[in-house]
gemmi code that builds the backbone of each chain (N, CA, C; Angstrom):
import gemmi

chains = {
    "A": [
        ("UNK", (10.450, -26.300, -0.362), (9.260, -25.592, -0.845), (9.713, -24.446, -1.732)),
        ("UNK", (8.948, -24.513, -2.898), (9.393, -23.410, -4.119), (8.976, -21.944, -3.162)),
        ("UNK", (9.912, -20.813, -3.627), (9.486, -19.665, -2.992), (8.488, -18.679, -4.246)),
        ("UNK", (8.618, -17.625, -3.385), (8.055, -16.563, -4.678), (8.334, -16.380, -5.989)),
        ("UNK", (7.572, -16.521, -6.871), (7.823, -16.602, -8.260), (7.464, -15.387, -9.077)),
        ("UNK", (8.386, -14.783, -9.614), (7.533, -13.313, -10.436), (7.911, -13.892, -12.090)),
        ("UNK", (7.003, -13.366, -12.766), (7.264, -12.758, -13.965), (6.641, -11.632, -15.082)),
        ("UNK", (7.307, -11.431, -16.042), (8.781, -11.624, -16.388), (9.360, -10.978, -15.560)),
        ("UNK", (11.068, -11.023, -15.280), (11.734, -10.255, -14.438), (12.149, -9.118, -14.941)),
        ("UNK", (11.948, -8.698, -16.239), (12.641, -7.528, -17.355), (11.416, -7.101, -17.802)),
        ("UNK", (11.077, -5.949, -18.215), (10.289, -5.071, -18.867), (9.994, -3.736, -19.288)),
        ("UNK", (10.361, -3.683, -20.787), (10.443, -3.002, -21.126), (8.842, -1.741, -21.821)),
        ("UNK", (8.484, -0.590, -21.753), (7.462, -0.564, -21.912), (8.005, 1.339, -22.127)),
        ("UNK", (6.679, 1.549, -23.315), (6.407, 3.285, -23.913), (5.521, 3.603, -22.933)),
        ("UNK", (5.471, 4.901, -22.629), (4.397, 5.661, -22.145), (3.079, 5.787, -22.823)),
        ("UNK", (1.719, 5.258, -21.996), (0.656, 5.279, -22.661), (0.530, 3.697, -22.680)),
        ("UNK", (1.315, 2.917, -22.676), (1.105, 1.509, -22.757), (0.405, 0.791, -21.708)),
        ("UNK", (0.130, -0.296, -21.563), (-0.512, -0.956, -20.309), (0.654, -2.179, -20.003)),
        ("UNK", (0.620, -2.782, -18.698), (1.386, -4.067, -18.737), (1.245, -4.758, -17.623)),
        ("UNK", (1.463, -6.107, -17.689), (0.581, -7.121, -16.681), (1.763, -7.616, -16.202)),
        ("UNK", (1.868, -7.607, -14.784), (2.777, -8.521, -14.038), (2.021, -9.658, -12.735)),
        ("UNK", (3.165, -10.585, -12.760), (2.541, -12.265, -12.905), (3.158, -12.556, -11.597)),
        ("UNK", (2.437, -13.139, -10.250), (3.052, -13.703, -9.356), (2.058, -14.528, -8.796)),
        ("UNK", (3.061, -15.383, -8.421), (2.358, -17.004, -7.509), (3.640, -17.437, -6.278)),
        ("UNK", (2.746, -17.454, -5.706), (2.750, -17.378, -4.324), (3.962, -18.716, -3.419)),
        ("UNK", (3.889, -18.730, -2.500), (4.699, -20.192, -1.978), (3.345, -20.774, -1.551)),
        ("UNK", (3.168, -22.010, -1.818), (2.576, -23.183, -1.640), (1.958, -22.741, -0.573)),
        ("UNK", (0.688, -22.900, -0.066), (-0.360, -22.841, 0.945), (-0.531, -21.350, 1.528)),
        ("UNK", (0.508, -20.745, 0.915), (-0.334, -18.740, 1.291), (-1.419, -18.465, 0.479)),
        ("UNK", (-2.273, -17.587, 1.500), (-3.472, -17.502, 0.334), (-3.277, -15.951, 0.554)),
        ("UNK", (-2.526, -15.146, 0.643), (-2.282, -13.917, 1.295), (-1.157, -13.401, 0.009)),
        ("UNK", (-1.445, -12.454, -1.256), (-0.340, -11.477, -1.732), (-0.532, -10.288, -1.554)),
        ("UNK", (0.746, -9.347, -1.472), (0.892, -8.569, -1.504), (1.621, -7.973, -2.781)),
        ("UNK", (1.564, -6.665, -3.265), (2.086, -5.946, -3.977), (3.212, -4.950, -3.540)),
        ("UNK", (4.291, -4.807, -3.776), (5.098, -3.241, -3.395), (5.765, -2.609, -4.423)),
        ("UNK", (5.911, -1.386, -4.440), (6.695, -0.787, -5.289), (7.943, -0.471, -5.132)),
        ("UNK", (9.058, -0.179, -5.745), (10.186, 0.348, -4.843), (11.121, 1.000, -6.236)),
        ("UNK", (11.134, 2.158, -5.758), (11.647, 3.441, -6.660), (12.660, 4.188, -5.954)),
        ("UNK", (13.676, 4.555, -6.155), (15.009, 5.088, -5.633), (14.551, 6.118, -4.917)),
        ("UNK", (13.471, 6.932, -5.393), (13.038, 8.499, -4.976), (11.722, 7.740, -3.782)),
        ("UNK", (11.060, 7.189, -3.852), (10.066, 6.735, -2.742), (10.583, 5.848, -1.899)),
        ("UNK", (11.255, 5.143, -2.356), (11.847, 3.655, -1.517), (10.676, 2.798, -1.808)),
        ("UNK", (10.352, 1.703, -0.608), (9.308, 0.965, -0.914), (8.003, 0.780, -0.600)),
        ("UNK", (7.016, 0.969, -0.945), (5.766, 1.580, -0.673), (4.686, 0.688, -1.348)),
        ("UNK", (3.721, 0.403, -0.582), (2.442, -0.675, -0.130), (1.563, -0.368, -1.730)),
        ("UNK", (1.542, -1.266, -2.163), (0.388, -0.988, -3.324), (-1.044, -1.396, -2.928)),
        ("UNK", (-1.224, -2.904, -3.093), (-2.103, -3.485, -2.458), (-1.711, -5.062, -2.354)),
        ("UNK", (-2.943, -5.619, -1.210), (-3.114, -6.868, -0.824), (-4.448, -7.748, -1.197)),
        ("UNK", (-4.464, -8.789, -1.846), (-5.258, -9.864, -1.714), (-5.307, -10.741, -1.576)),
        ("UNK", (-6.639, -11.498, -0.643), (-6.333, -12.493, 0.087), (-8.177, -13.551, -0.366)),
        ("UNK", (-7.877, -14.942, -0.710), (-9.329, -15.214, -1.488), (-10.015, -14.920, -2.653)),
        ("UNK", (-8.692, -13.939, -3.175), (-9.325, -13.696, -4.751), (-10.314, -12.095, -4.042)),
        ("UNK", (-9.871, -11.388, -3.124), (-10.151, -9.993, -2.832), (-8.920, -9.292, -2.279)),
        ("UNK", (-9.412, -7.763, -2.981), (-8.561, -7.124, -2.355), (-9.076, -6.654, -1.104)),
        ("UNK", (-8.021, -6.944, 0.035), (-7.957, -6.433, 1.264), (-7.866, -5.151, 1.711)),
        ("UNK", (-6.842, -4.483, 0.806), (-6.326, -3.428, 1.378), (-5.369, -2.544, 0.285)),
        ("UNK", (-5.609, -1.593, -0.027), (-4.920, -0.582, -1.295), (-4.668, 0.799, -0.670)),
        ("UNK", (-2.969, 0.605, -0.789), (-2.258, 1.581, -0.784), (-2.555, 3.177, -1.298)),
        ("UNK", (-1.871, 3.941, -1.417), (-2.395, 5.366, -2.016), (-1.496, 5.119, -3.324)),
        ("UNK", (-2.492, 4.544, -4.219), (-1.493, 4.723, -5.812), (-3.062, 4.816, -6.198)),
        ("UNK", (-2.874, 5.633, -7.609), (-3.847, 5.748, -8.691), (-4.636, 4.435, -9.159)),
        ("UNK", (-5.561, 5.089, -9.195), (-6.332, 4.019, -10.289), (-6.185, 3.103, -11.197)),
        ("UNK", (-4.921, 3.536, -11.696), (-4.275, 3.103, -12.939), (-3.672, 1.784, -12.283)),
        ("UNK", (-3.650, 1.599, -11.240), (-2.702, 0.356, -10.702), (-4.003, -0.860, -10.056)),
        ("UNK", (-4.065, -1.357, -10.711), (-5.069, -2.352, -10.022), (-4.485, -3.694, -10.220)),
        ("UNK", (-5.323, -4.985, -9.754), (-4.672, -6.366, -9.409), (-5.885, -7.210, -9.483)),
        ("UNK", (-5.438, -8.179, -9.748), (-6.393, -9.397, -9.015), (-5.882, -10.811, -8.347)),
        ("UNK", (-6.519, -11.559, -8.026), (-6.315, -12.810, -7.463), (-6.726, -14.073, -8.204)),
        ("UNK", (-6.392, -15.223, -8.382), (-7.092, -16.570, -8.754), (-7.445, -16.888, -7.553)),
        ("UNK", (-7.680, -18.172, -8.234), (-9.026, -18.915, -6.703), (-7.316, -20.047, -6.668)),
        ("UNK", (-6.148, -20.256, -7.492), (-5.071, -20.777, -7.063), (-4.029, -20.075, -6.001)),
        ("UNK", (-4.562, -18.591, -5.859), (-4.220, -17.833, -4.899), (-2.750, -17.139, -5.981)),
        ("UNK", (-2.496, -17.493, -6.600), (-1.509, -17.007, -8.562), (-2.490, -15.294, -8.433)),
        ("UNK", (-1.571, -14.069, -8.511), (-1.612, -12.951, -8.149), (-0.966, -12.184, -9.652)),
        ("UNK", (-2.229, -11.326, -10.267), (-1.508, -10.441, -11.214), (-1.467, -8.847, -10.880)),
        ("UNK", (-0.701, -7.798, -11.283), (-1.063, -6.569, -10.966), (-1.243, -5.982, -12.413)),
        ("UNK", (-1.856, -5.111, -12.752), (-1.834, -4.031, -13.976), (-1.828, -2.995, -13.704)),
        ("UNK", (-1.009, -2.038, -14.532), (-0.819, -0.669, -15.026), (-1.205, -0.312, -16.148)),
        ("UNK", (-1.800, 0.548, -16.203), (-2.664, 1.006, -17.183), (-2.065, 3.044, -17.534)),
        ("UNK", (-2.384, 2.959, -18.799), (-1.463, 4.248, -19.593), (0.010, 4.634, -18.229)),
        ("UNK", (0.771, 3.638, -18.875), (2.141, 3.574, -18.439), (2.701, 5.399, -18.349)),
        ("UNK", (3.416, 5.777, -17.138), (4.185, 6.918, -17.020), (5.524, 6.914, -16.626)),
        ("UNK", (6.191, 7.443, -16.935), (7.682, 8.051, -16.639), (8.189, 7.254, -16.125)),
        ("UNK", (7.402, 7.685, -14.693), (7.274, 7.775, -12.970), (7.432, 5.732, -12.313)),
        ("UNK", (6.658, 5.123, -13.292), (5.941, 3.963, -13.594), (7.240, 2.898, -13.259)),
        ("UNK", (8.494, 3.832, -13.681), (9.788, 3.134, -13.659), (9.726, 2.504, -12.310)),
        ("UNK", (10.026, 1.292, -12.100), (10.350, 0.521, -10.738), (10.782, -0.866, -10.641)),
        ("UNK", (11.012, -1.433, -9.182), (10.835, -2.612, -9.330), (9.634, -2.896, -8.367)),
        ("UNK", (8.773, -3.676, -8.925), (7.574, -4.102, -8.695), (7.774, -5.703, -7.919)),
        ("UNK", (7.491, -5.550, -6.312), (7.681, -6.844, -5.929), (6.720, -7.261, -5.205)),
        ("UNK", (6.325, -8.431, -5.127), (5.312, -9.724, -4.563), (5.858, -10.143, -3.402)),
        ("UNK", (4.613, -10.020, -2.259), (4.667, -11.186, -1.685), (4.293, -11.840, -0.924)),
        ("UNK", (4.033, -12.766, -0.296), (2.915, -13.937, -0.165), (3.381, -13.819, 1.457)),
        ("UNK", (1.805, -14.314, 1.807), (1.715, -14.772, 3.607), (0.542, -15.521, 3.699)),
        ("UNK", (0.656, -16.491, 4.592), (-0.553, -16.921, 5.050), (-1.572, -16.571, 5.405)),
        ("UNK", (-1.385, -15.624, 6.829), (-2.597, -14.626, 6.672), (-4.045, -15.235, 6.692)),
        ("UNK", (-4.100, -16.026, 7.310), (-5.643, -16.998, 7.690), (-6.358, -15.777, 7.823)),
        ("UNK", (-6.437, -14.734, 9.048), (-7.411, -14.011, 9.638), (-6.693, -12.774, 10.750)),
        ("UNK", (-6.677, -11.717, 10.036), (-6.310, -11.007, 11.086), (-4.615, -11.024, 11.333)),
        ("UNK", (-4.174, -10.400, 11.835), (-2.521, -10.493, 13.349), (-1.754, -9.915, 11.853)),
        ("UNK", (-0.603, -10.761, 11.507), (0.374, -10.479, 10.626), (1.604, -11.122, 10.536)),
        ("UNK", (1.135, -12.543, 9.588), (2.245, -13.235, 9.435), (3.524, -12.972, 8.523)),
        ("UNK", (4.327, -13.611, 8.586), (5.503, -13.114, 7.665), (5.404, -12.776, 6.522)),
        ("UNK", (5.900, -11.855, 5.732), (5.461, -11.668, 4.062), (7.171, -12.340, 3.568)),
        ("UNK", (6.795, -13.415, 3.005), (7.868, -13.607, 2.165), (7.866, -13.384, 0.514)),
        ("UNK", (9.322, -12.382, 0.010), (9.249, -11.593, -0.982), (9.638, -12.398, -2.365)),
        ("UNK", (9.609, -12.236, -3.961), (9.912, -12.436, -4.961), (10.718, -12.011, -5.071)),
        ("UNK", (11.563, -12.506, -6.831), (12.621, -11.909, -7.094), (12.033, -10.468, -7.445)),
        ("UNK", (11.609, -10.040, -7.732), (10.570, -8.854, -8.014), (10.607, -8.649, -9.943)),
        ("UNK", (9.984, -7.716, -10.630), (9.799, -7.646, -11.986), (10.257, -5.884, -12.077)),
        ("UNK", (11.668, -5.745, -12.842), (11.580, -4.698, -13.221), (11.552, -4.111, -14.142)),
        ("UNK", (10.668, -3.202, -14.010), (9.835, -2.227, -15.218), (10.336, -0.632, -15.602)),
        ("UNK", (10.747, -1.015, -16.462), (11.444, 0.498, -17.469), (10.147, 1.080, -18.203)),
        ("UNK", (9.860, 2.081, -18.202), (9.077, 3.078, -19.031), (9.631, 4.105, -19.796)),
        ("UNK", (9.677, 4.068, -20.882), (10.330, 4.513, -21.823), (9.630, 6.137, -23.009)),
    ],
    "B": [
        ("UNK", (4.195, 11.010, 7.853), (4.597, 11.196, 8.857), (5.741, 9.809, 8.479)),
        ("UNK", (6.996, 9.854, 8.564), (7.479, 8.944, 8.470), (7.664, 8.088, 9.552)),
        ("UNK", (7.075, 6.608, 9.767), (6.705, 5.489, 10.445), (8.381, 5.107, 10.992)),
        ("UNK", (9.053, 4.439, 9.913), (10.261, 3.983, 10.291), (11.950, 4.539, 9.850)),
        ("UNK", (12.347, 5.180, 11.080), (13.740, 5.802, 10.391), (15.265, 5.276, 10.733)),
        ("UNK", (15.767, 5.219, 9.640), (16.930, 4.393, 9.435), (18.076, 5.629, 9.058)),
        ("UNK", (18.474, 5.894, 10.126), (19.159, 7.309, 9.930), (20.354, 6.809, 9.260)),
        ("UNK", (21.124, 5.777, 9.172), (22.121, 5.509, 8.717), (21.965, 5.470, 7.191)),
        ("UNK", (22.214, 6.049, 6.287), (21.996, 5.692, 4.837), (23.472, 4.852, 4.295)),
        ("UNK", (24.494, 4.844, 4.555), (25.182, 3.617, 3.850), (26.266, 3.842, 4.817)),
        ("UNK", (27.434, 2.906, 4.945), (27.935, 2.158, 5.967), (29.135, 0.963, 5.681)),
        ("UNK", (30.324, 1.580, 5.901), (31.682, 0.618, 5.077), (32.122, 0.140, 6.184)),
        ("UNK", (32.826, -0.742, 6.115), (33.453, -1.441, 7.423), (34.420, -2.518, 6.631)),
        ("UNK", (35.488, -3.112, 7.426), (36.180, -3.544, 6.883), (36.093, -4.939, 7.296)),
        ("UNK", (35.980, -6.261, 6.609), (35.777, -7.666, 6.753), (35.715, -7.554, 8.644)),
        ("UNK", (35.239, -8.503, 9.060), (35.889, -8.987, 10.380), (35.078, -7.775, 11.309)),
        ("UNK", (34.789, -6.743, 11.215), (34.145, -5.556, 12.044), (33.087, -6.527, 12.193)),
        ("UNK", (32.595, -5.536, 13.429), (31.299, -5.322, 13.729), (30.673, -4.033, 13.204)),
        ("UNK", (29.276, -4.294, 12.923), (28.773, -3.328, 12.259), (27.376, -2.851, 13.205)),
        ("UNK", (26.536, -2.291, 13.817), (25.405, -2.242, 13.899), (24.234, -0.887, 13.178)),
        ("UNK", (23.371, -1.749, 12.840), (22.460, -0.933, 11.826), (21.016, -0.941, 12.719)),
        ("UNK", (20.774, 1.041, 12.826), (19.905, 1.834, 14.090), (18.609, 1.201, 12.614)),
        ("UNK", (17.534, 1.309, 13.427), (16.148, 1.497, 12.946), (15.203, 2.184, 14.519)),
        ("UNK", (14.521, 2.979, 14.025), (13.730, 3.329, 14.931), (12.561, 4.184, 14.478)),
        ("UNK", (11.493, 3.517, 14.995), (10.569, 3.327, 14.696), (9.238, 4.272, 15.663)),
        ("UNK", (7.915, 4.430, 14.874), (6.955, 5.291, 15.515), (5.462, 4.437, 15.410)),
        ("UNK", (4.510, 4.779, 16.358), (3.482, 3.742, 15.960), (2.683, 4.217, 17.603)),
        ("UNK", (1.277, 4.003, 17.180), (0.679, 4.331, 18.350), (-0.437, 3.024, 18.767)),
        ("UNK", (-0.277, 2.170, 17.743), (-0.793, 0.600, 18.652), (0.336, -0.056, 19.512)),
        ("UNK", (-0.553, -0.833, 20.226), (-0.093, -1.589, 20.882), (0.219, -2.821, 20.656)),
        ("UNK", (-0.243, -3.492, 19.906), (-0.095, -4.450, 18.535), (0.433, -4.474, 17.623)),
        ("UNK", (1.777, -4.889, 17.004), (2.433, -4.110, 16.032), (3.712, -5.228, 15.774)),
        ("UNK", (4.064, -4.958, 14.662), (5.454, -5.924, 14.619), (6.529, -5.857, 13.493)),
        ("UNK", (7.651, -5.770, 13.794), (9.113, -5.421, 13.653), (9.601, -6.471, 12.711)),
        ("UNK", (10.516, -6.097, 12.018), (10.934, -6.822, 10.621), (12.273, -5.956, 10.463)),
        ("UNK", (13.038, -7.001, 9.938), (14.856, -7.221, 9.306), (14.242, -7.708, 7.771)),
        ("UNK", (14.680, -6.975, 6.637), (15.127, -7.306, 5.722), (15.909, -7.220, 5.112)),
        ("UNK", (16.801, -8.199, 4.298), (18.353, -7.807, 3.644), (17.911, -8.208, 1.795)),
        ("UNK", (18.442, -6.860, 0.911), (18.147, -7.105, -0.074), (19.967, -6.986, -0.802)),
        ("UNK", (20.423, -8.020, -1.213), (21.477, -7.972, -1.969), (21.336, -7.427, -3.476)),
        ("UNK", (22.120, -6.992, -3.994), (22.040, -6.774, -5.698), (21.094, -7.176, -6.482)),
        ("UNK", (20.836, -8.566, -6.606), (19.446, -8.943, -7.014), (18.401, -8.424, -6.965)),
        ("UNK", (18.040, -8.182, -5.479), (16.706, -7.340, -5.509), (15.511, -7.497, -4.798)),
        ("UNK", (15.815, -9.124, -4.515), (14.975, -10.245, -3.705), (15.209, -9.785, -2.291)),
        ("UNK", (13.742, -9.454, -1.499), (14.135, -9.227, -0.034), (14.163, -10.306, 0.463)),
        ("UNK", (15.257, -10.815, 1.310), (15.372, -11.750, 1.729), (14.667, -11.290, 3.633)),
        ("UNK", (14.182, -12.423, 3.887), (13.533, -12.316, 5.532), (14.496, -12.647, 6.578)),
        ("UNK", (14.991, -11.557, 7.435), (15.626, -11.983, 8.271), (15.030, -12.421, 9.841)),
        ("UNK", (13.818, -11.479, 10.407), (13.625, -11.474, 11.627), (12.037, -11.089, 11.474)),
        ("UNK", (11.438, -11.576, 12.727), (9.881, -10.447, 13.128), (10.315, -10.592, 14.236)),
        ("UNK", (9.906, -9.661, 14.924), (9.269, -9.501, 16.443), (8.358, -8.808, 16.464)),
        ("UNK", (7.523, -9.505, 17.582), (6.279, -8.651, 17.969), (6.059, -7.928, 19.148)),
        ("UNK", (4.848, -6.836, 19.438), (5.317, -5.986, 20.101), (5.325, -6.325, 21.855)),
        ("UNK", (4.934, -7.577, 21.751), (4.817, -8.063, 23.283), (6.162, -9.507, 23.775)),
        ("UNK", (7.047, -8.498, 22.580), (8.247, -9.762, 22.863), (9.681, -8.908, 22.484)),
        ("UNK", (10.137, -8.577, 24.004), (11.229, -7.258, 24.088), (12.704, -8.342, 23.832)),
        ("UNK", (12.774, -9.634, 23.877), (13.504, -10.739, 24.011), (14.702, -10.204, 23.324)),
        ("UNK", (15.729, -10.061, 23.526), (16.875, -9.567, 21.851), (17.355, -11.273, 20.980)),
        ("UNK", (17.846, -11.270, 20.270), (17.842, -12.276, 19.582), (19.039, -12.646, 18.579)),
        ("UNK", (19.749, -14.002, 19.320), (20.767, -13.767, 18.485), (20.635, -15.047, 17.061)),
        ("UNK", (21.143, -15.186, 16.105), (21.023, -16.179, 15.390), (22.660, -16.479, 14.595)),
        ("UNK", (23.323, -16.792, 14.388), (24.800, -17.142, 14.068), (25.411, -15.628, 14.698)),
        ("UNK", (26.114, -14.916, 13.609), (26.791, -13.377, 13.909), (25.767, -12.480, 13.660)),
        ("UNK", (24.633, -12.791, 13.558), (23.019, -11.590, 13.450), (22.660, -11.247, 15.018)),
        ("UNK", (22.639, -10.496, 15.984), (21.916, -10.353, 16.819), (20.836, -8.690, 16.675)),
        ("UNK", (19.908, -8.961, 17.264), (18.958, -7.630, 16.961), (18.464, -7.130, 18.283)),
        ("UNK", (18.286, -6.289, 18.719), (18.277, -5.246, 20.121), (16.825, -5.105, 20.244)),
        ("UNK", (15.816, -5.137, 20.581), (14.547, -4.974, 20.835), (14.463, -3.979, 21.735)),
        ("UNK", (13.804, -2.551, 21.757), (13.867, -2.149, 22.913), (12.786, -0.611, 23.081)),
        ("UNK", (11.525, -1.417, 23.686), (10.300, -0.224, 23.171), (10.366, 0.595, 24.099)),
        ("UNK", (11.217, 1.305, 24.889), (11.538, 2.485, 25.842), (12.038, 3.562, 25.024)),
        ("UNK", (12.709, 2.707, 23.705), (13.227, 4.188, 22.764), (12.667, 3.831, 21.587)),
        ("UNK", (12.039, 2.712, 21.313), (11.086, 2.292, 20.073), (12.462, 2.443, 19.020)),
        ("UNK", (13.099, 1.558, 19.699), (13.896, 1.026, 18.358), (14.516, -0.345, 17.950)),
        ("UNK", (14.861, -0.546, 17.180), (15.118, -2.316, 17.156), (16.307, -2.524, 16.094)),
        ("UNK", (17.119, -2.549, 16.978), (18.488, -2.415, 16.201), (18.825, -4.017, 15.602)),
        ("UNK", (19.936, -3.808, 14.581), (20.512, -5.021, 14.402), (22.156, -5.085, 13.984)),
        ("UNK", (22.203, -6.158, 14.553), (24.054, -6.591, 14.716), (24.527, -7.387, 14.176)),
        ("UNK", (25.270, -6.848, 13.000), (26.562, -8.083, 12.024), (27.610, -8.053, 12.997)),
        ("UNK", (27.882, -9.389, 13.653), (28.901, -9.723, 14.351), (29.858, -10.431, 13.395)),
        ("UNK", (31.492, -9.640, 13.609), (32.243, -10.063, 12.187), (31.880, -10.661, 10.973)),
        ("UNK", (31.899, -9.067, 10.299), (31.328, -9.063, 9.151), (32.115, -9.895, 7.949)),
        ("UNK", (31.056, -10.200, 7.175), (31.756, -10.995, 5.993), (31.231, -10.053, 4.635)),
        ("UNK", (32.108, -10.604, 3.576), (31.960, -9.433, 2.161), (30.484, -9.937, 1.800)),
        ("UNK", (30.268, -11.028, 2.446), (28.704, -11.448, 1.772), (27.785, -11.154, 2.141)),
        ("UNK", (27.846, -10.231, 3.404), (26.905, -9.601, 4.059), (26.472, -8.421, 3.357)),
        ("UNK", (27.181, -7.668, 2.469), (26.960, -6.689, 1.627), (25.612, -6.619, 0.831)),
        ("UNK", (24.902, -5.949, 1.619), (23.284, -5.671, 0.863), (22.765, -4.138, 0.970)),
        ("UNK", (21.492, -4.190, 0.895), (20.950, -3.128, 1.754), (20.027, -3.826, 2.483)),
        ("UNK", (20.078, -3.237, 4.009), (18.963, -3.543, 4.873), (17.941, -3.081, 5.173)),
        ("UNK", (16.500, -3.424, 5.539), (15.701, -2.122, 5.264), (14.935, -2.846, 6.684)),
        ("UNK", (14.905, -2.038, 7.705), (13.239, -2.614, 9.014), (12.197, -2.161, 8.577)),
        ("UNK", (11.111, -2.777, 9.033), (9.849, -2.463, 8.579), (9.082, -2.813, 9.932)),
        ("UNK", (7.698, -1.660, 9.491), (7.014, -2.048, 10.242), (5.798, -2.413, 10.411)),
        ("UNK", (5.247, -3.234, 10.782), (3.572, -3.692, 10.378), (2.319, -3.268, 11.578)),
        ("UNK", (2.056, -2.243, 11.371), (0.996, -2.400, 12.281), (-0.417, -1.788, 11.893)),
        ("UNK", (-2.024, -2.198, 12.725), (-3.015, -2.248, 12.176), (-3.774, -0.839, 11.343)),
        ("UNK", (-2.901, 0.040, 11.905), (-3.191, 1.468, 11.105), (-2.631, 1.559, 10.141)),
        ("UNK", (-1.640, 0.734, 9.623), (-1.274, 0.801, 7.974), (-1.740, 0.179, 7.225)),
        ("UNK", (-2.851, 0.500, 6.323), (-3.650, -0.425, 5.340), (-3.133, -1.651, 5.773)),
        ("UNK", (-3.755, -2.555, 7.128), (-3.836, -3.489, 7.394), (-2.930, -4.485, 7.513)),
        ("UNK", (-2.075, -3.605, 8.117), (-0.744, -4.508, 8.689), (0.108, -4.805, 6.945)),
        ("UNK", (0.002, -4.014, 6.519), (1.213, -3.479, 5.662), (2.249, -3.083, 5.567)),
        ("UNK", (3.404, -3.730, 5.612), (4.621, -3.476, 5.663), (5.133, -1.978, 5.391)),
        ("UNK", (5.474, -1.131, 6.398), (5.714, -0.007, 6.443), (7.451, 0.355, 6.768)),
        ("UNK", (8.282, 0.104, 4.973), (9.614, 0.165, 5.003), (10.512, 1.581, 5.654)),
        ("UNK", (11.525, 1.315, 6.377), (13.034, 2.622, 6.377), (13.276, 2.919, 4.690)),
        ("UNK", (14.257, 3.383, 4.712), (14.827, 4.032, 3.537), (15.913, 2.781, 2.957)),
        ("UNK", (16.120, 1.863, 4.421), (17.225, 1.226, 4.015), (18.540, 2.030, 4.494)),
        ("UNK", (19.064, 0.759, 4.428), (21.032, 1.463, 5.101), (21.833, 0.239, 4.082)),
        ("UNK", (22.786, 0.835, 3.375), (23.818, -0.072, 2.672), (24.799, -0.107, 2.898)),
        ("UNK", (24.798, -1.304, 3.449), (26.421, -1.733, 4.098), (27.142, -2.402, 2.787)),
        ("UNK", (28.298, -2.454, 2.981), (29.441, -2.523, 1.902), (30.600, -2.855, 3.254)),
        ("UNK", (30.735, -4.359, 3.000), (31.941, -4.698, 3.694), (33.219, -5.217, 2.648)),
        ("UNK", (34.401, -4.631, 3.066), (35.200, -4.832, 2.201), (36.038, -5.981, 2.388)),
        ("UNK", (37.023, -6.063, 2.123), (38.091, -7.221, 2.463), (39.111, -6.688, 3.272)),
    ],
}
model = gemmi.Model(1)
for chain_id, residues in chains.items():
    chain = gemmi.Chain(chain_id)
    for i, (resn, *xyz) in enumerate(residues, 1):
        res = gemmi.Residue()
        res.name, res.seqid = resn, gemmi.SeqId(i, " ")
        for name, pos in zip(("N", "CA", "C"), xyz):
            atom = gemmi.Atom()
            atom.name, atom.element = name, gemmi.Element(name[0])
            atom.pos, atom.b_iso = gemmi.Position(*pos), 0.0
            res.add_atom(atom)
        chain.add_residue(res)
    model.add_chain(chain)
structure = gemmi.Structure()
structure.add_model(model)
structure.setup_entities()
């Protein structure tokens, strides 16, 4: 079974810019997650959707939002890119029927330079 | 309030050691569950373990064993003779229903570096 898929894995980006990152899931999770992970924060919860909704959003700005397909294929956006923005941005998928807390298995993740 | 602490921040040992890497952890459900992740250079967390909070069991799997033990709320884990390929960073996590919904709530991580 194919695992987590991100893309692109490189990205380069100015401050003030916007930029879309791309993940799909392993086969029959209908459950993504988002994380961030920055040398100075470590790794920290963005958000989750599950059905093409978000479940559950972390404490990040506005500027960070996501959505879902009805293929359960997961995008996130950043909007007027900062400094700070620098990370690696990683995915990742669980089954997650209802409730408890099944395994989150992770992507290669997408990392993002702000320039 | 920091959830999960991984007091060890990095960690050398020489091939063939044993290594063990502390996590210990805070949480006021009773419902809740424990996670091993190893991220090598790449970047990809790889999944090593869950336990949940109604399963104190310790657990061994080849030279991986992990310590379960909610009297000190911590859940250790054990490279039994280490290999250079074990070289990552490890990070526990923890999931439980007071974190935006069972959201993985990471340590800082500990980086082991085994040498030859």
């Amino acid at each position: 079974k194919a695992g987590v898929t991100q893309t692109p894995r490189y990205l380069i980006k100015t401050r003030g810019q916007q930029v879309t990152l791309s993940c799909s899931p392993i086969s029959g999770h209908r459950s993504v997650s988002w994380y961030q992970q920055t040398p100075g924060q470590g790794l920290q919860f963005l958000f989750e959707y599950f059905s093409e909704t978000q479940r559950n959003k972390g404490n990040f700005p506005g500027r960070f939002s996501g959505r879902q397909f009805s293929n359960s294929r997961s995008e996130m956006n950043v909007s007027t890119l900062e400094l700070g923005d620098s990370a690696l941005y990683l995915c990742a998928s669980s089954r997650q029927y209802s409730g408890g807390q099944e395994t989150q298995y992770f992507g290669p993740g997408t990392r993002l330079l702000v320039l | 309030a920091q959830k999960v602490t991984q007091a060890q921040t990095e960690i050398s040992v020489v091939e063939k050691e044993d290594v063990t890497l502390d996590c210990v952890y805070e949480t006021r459900d009773t419902t809740y569950y424990l996670f091993w992740y190893k991220q090598p250079p790449s970047g990809e967390l790889v999944f090593l373990i869950r336990r949940n909070s109604f399963d104190e069991q310790n657990e061994i799997s080849g030279r991986y064993s992990w310590n379960f033990q909610k009297s000190t709320s911590s859940f250790n884990f054990t490279i039994t003779a280490s290999q250079v390929v074990d070289s990552a960073v490890y990070f526990c996590a923890l999931s439980d229903p007071s974190n935006f919904g069972y959201a993985l709530n990471f340590g800082k991580g500990t980086s082991l570096l085994v040498t030859p």
